[in-house]
N, CA, C, O and CB atoms as a CASP TS submission, in Angstrom:
PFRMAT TS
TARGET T0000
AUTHOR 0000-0000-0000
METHOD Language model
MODEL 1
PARENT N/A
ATOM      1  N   UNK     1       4.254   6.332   9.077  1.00  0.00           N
ATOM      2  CA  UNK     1       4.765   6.298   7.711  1.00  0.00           C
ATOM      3  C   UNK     1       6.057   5.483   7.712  1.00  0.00           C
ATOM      4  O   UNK     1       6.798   5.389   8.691  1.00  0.00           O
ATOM      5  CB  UNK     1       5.005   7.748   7.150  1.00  0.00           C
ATOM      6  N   UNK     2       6.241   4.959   6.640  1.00  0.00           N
ATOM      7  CA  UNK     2       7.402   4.218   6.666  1.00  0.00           C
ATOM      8  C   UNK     2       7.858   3.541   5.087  1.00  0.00           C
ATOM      9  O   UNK     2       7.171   2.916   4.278  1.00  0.00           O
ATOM     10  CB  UNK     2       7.125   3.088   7.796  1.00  0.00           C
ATOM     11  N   UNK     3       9.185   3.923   5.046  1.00  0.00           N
ATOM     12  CA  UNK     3       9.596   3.247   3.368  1.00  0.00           C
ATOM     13  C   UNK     3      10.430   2.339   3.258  1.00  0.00           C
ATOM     14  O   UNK     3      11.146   1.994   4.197  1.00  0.00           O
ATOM     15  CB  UNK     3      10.223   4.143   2.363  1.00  0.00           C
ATOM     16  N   UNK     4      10.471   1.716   1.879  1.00  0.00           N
ATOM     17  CA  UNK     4      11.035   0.529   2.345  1.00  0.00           C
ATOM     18  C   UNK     4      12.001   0.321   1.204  1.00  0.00           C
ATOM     19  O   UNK     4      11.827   1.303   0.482  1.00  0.00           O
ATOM     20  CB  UNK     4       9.988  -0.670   2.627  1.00  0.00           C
ATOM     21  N   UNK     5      12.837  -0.372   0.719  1.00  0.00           N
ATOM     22  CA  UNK     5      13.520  -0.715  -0.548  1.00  0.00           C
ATOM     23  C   UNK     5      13.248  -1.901  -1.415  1.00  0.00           C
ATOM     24  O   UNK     5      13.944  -2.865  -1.733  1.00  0.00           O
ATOM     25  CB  UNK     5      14.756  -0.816  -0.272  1.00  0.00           C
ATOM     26  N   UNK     6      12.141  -1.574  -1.673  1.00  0.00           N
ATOM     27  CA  UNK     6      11.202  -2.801  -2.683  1.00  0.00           C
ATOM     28  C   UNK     6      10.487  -1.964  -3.142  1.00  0.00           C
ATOM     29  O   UNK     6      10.004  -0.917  -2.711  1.00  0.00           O
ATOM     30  CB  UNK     6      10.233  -4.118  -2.040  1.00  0.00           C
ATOM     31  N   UNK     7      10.427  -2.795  -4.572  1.00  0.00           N
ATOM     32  CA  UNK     7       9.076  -3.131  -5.689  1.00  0.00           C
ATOM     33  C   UNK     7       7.650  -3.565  -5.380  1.00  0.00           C
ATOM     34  O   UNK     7       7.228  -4.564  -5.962  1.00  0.00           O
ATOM     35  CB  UNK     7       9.422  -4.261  -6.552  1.00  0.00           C
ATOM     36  N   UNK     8       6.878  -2.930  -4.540  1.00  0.00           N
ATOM     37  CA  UNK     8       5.457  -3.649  -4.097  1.00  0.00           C
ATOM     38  C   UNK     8       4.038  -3.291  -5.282  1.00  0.00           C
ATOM     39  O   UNK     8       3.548  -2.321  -5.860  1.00  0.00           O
ATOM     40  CB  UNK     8       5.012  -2.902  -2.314  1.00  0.00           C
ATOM     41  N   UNK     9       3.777  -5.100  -5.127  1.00  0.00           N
ATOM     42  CA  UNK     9       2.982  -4.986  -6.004  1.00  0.00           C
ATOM     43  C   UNK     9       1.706  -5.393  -4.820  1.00  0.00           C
ATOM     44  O   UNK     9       1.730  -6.443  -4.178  1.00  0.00           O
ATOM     45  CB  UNK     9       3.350  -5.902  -7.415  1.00  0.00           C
ATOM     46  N   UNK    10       0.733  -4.456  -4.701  1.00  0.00           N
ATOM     47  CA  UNK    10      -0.050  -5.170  -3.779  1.00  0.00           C
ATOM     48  C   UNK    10      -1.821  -5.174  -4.115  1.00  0.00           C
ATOM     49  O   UNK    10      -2.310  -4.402  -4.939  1.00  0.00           O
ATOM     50  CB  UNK    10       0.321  -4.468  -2.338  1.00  0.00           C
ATOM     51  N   UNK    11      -2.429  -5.915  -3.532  1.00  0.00           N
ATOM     52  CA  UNK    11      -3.992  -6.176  -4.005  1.00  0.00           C
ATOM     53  C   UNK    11      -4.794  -6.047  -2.390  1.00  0.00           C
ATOM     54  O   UNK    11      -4.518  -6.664  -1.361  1.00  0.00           O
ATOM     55  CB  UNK    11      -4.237  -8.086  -4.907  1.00  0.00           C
ATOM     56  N   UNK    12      -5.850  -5.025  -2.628  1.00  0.00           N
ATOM     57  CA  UNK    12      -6.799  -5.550  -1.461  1.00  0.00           C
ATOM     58  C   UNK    12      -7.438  -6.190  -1.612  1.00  0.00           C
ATOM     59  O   UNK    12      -8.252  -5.881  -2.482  1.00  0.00           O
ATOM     60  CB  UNK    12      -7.474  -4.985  -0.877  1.00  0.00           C
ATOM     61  N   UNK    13      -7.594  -7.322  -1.060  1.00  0.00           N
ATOM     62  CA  UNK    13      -8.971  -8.035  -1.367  1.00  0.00           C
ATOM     63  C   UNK    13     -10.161  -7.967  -0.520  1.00  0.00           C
ATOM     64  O   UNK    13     -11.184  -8.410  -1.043  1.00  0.00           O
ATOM     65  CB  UNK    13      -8.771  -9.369  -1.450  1.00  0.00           C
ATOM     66  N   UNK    14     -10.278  -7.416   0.921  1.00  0.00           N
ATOM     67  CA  UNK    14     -11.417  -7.508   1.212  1.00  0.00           C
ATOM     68  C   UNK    14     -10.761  -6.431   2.246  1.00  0.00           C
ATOM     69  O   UNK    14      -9.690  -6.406   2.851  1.00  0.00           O
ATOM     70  CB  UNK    14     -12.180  -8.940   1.499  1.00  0.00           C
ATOM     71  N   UNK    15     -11.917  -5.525   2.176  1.00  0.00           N
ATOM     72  CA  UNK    15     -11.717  -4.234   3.381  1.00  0.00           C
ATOM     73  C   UNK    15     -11.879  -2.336   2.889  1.00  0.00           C
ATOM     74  O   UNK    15     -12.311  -1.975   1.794  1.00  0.00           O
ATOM     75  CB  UNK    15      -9.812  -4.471   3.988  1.00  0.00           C
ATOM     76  N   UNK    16     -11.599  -1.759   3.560  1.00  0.00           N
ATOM     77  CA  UNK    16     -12.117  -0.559   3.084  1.00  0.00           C
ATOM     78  C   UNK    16     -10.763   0.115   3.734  1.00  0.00           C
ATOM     79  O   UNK    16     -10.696   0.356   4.940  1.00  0.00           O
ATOM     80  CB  UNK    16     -13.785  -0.061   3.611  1.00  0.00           C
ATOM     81  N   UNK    17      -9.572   0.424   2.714  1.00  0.00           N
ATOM     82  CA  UNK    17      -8.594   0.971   3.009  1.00  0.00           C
ATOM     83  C   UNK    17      -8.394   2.248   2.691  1.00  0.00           C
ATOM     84  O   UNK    17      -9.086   2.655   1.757  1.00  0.00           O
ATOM     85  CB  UNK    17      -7.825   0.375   2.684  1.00  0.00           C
ATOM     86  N   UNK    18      -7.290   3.381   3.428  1.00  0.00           N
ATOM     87  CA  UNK    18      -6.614   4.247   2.435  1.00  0.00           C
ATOM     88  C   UNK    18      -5.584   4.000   2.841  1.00  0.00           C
ATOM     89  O   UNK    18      -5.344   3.594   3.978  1.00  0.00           O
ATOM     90  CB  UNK    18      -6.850   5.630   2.270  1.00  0.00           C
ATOM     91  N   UNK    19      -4.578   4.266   1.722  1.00  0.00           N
ATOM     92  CA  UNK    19      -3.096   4.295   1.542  1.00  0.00           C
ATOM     93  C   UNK    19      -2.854   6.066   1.673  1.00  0.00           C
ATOM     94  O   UNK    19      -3.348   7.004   1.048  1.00  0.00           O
ATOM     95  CB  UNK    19      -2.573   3.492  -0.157  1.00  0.00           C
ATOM     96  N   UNK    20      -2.005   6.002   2.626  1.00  0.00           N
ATOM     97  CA  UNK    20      -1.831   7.582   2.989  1.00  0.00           C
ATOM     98  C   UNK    20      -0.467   7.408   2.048  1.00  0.00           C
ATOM     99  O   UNK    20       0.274   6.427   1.975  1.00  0.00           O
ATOM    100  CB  UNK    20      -1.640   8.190   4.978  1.00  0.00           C
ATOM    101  N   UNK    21      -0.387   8.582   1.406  1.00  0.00           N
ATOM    102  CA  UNK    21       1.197   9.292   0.869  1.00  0.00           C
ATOM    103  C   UNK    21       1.638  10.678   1.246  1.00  0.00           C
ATOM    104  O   UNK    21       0.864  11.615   1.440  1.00  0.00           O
ATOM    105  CB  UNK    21       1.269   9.430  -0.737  1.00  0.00           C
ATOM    106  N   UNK    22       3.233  10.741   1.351  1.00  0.00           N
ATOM    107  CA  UNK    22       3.478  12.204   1.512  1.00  0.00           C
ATOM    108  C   UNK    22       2.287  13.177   1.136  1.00  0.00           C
ATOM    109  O   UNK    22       1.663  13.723   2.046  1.00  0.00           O
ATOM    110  CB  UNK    22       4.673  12.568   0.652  1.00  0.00           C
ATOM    111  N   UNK    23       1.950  13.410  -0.237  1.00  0.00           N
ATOM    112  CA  UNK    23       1.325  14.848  -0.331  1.00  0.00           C
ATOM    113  C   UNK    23      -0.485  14.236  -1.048  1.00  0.00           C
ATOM    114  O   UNK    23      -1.185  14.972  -1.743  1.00  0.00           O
ATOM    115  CB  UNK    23       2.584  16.159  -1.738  1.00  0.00           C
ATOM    116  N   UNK    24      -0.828  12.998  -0.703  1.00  0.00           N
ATOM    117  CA  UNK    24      -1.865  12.443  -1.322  1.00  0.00           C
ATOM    118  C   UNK    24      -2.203  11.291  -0.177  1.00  0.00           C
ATOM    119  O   UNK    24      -1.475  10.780   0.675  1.00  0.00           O
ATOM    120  CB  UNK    24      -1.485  11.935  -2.880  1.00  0.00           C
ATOM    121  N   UNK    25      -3.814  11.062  -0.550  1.00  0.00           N
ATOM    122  CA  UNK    25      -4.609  10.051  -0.302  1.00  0.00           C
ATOM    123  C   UNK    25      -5.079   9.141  -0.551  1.00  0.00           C
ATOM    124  O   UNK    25      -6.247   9.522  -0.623  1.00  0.00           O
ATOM    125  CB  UNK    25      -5.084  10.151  -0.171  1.00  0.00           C
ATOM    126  N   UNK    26      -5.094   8.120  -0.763  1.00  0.00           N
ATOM    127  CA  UNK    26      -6.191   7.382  -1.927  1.00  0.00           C
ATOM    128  C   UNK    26      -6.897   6.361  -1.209  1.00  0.00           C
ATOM    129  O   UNK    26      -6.400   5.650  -0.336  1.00  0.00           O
ATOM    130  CB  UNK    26      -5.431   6.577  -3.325  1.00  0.00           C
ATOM    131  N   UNK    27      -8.235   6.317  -1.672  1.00  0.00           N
ATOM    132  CA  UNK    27      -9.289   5.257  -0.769  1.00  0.00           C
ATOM    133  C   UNK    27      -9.045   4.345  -1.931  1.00  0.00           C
ATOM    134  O   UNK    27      -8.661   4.633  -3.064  1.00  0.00           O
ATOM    135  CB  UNK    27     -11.218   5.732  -0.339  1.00  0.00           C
ATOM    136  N   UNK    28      -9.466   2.729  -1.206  1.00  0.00           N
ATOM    137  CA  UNK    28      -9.006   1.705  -1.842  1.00  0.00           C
ATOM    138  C   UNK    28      -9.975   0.822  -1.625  1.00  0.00           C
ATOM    139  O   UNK    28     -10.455   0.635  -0.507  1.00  0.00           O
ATOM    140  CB  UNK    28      -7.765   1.300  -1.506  1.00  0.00           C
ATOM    141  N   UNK    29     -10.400   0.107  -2.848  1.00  0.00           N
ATOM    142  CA  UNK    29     -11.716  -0.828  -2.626  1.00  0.00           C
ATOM    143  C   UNK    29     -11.314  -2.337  -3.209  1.00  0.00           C
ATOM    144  O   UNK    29     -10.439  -2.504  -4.058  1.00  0.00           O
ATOM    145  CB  UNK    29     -13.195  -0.148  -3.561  1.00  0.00           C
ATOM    146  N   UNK    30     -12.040  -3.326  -2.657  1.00  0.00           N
ATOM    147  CA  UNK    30     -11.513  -4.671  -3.046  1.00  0.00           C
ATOM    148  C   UNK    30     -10.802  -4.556  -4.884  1.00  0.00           C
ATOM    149  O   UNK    30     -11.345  -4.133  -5.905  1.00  0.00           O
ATOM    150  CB  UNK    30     -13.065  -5.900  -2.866  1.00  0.00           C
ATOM    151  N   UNK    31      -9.520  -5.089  -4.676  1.00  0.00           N
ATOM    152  CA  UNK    31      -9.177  -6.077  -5.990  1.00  0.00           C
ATOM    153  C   UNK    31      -8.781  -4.759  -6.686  1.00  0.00           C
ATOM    154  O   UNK    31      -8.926  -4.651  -7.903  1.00  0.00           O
ATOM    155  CB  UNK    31     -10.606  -7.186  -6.852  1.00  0.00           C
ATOM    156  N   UNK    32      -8.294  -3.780  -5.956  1.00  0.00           N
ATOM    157  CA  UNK    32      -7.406  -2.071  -6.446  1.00  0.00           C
ATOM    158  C   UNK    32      -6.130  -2.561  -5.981  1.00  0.00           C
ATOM    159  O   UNK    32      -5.818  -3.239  -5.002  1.00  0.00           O
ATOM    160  CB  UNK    32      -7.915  -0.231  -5.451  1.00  0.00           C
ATOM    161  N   UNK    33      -5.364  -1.967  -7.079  1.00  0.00           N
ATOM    162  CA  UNK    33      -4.031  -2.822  -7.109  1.00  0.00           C
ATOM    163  C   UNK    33      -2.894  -1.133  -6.955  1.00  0.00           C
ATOM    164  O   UNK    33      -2.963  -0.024  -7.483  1.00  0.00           O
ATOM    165  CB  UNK    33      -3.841  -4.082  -9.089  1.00  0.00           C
ATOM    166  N   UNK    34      -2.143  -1.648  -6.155  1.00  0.00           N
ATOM    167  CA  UNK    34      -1.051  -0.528  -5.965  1.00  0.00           C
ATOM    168  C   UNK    34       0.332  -0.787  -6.331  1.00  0.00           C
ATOM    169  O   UNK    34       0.743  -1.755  -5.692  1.00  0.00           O
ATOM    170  CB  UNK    34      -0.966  -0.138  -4.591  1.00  0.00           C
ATOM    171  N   UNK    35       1.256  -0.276  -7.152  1.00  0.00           N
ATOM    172  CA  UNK    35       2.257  -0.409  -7.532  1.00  0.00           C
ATOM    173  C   UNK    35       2.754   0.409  -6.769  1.00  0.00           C
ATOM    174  O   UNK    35       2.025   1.396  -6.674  1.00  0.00           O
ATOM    175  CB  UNK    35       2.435  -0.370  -8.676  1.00  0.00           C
ATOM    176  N   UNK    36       4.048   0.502  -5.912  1.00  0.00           N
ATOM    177  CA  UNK    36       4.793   1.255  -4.876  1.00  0.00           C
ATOM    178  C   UNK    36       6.690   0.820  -5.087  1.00  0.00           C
ATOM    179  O   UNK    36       7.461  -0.111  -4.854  1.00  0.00           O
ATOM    180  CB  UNK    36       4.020   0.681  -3.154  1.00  0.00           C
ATOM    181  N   UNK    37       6.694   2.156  -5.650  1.00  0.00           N
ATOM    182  CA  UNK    37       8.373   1.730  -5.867  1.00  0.00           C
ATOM    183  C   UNK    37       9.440   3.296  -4.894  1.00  0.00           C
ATOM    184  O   UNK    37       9.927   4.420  -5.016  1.00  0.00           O
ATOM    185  CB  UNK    37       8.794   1.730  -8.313  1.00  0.00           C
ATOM    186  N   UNK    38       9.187   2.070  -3.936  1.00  0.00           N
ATOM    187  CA  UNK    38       9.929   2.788  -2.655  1.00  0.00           C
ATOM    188  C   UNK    38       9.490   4.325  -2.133  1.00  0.00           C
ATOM    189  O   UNK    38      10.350   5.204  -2.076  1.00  0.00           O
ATOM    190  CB  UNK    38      11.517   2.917  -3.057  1.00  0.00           C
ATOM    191  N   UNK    39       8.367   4.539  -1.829  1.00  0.00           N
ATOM    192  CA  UNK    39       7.639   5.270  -1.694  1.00  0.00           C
ATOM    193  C   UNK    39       7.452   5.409  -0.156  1.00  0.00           C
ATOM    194  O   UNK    39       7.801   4.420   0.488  1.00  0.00           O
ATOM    195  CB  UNK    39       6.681   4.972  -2.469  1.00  0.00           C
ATOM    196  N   UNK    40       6.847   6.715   0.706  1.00  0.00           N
ATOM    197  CA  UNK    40       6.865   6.739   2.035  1.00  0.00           C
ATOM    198  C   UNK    40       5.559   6.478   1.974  1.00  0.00           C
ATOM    199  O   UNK    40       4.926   7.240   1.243  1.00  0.00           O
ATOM    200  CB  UNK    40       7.381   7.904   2.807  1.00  0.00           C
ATOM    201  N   UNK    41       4.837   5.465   2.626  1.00  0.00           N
ATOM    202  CA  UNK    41       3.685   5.524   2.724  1.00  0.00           C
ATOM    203  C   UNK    41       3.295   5.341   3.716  1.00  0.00           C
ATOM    204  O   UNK    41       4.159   5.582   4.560  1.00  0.00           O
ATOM    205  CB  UNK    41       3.196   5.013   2.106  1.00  0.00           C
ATOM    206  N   UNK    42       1.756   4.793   4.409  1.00  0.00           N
ATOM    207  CA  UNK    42       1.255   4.078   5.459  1.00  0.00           C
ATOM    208  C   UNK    42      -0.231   3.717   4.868  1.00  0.00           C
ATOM    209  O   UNK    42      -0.783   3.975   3.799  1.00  0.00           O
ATOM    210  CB  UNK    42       1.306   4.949   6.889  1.00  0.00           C
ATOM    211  N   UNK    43      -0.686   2.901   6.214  1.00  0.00           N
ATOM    212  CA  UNK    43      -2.170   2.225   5.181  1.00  0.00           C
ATOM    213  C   UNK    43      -2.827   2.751   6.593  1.00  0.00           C
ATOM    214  O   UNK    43      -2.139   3.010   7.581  1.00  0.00           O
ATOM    215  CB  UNK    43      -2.417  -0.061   4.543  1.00  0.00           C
ATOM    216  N   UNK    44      -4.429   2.885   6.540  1.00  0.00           N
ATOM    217  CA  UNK    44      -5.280   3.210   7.438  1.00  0.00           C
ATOM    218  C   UNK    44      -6.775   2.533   7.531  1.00  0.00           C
ATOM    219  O   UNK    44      -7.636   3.260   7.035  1.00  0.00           O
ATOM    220  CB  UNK    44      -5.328   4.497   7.279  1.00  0.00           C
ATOM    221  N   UNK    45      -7.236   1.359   8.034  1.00  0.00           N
ATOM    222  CA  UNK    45      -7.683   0.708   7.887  1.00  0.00           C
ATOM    223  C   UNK    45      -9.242   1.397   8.565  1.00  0.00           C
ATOM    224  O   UNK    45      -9.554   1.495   9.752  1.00  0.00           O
ATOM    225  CB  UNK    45      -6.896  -0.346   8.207  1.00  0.00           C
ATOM    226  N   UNK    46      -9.994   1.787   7.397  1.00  0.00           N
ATOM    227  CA  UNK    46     -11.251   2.518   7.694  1.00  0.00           C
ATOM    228  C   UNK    46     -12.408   1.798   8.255  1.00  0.00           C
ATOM    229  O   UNK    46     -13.361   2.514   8.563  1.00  0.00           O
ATOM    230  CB  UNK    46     -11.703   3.111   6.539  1.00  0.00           C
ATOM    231  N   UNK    47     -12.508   0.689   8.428  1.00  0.00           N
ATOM    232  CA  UNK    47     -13.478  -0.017   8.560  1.00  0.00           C
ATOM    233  C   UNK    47     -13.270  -1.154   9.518  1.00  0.00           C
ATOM    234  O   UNK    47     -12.408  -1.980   9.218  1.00  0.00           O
ATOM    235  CB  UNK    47     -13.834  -0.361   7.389  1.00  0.00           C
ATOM    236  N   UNK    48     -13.937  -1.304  10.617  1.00  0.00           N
ATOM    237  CA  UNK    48     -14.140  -2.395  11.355  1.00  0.00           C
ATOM    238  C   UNK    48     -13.617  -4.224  11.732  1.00  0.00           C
ATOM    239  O   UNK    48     -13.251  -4.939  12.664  1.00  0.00           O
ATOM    240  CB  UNK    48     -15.085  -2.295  11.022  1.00  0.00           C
ATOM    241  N   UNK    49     -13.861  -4.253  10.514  1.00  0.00           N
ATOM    242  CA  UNK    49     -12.756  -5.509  10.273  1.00  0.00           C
ATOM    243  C   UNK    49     -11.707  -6.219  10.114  1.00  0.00           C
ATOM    244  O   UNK    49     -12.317  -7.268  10.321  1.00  0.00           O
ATOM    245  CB  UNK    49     -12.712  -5.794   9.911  1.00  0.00           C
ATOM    246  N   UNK    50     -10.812  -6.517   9.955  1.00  0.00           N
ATOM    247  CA  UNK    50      -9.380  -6.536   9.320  1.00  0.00           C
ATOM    248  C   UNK    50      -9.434  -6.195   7.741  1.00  0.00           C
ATOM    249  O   UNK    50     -10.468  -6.202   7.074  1.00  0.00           O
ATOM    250  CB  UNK    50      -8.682  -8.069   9.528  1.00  0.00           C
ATOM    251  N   UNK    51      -8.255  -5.921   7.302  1.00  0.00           N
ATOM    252  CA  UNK    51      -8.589  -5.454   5.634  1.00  0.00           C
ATOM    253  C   UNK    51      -7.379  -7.073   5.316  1.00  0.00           C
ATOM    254  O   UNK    51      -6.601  -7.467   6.184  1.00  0.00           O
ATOM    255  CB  UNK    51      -7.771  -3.075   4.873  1.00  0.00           C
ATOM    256  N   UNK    52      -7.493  -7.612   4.200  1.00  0.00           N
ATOM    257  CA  UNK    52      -7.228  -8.240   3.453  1.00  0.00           C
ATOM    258  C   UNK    52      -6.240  -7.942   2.573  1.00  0.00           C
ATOM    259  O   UNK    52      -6.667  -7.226   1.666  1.00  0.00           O
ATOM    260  CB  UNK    52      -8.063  -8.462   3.097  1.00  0.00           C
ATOM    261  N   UNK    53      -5.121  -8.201   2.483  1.00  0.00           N
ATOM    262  CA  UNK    53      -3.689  -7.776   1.660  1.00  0.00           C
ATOM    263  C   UNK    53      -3.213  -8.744   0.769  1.00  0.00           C
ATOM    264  O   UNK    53      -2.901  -9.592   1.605  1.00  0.00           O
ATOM    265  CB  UNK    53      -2.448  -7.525   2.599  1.00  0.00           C
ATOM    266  N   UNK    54      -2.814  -9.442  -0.727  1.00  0.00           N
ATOM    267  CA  UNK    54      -2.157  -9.894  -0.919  1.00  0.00           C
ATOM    268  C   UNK    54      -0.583  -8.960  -1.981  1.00  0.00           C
ATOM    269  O   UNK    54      -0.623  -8.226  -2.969  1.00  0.00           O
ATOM    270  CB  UNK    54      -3.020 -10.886  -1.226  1.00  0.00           C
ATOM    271  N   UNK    55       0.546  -9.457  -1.179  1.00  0.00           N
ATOM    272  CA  UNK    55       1.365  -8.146  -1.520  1.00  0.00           C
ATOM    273  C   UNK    55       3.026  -9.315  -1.901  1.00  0.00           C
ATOM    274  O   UNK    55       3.395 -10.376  -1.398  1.00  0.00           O
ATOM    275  CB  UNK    55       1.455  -6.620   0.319  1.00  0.00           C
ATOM    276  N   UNK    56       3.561  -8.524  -2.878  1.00  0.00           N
ATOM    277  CA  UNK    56       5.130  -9.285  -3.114  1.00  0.00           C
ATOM    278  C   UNK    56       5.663  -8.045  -3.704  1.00  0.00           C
ATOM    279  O   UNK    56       5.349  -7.234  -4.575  1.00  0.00           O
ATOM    280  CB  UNK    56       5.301 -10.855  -4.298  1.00  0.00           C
ATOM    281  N   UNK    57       6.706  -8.275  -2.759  1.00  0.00           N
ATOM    282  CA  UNK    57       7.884  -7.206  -2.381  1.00  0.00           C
ATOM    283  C   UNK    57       9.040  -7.752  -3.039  1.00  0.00           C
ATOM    284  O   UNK    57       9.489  -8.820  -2.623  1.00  0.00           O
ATOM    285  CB  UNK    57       8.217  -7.010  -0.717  1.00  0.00           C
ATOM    286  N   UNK    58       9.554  -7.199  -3.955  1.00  0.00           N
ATOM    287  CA  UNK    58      10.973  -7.464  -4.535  1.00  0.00           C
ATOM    288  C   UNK    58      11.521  -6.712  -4.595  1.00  0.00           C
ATOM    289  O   UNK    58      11.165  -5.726  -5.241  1.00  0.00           O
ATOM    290  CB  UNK    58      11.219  -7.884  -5.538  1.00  0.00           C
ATOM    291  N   UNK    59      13.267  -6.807  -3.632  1.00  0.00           N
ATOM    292  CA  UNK    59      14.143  -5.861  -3.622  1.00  0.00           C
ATOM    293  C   UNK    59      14.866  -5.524  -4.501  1.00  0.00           C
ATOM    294  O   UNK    59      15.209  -6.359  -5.338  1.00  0.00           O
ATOM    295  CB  UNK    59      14.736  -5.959  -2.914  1.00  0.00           C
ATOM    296  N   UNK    60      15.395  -3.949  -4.584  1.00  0.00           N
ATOM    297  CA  UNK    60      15.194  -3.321  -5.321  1.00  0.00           C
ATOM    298  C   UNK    60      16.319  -2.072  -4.864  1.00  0.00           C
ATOM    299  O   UNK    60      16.330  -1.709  -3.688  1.00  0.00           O
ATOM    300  CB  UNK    60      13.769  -3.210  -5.428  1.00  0.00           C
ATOM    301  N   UNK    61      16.939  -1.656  -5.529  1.00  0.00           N
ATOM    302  CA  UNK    61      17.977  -0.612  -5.316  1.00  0.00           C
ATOM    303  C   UNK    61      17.579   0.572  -5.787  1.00  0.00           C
ATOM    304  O   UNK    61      17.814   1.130  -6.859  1.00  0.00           O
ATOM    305  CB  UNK    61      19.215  -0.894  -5.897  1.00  0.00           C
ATOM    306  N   UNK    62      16.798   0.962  -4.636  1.00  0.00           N
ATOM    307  CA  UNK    62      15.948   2.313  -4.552  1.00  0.00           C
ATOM    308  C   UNK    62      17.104   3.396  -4.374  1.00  0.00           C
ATOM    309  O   UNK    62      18.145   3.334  -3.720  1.00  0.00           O
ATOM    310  CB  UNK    62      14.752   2.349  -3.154  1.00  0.00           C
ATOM    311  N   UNK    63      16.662   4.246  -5.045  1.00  0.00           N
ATOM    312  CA  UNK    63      17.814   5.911  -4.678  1.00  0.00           C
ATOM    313  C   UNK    63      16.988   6.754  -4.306  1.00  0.00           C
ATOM    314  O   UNK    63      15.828   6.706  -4.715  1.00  0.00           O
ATOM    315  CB  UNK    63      18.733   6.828  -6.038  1.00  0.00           C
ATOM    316  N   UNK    64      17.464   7.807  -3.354  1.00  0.00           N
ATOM    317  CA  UNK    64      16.598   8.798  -2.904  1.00  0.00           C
ATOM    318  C   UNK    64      16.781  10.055  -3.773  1.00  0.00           C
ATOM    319  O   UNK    64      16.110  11.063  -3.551  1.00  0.00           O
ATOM    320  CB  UNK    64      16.839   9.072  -1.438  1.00  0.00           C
TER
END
């Protein structure tokens, strides 16, 4: 797990992901879009292949 101090706007495009969160899961299928504003997360790449990311991170003066 790991957080960061950015605005992520991110897209899978090809792969069979989940995005792990503190108290949640979510499976993720091509061209599912995640908005993440400084959040603890991690990704878990379910499937065989590499998964496909396009992602822009803008910093951001996150408070805890």
């Amino acid at each position: 797990m790991h957080k960061t101090k950015t605005i992520d706007y991110i897209i899978l495009l090809e792969g069979d992901v989940t995005l792990l969160l503190d108290d949640d899961e979510v499976q993720l299928k091509p061209f599912d879009v995640v908005v993440q504003r400084g959040t603890n997360h991690a990704w878990i790449n379910n499937g065989s292949e590499p998964a496909l990311f396009i992602a822009v991170l803008i910093d951001a003066d996150i408070t805890e």
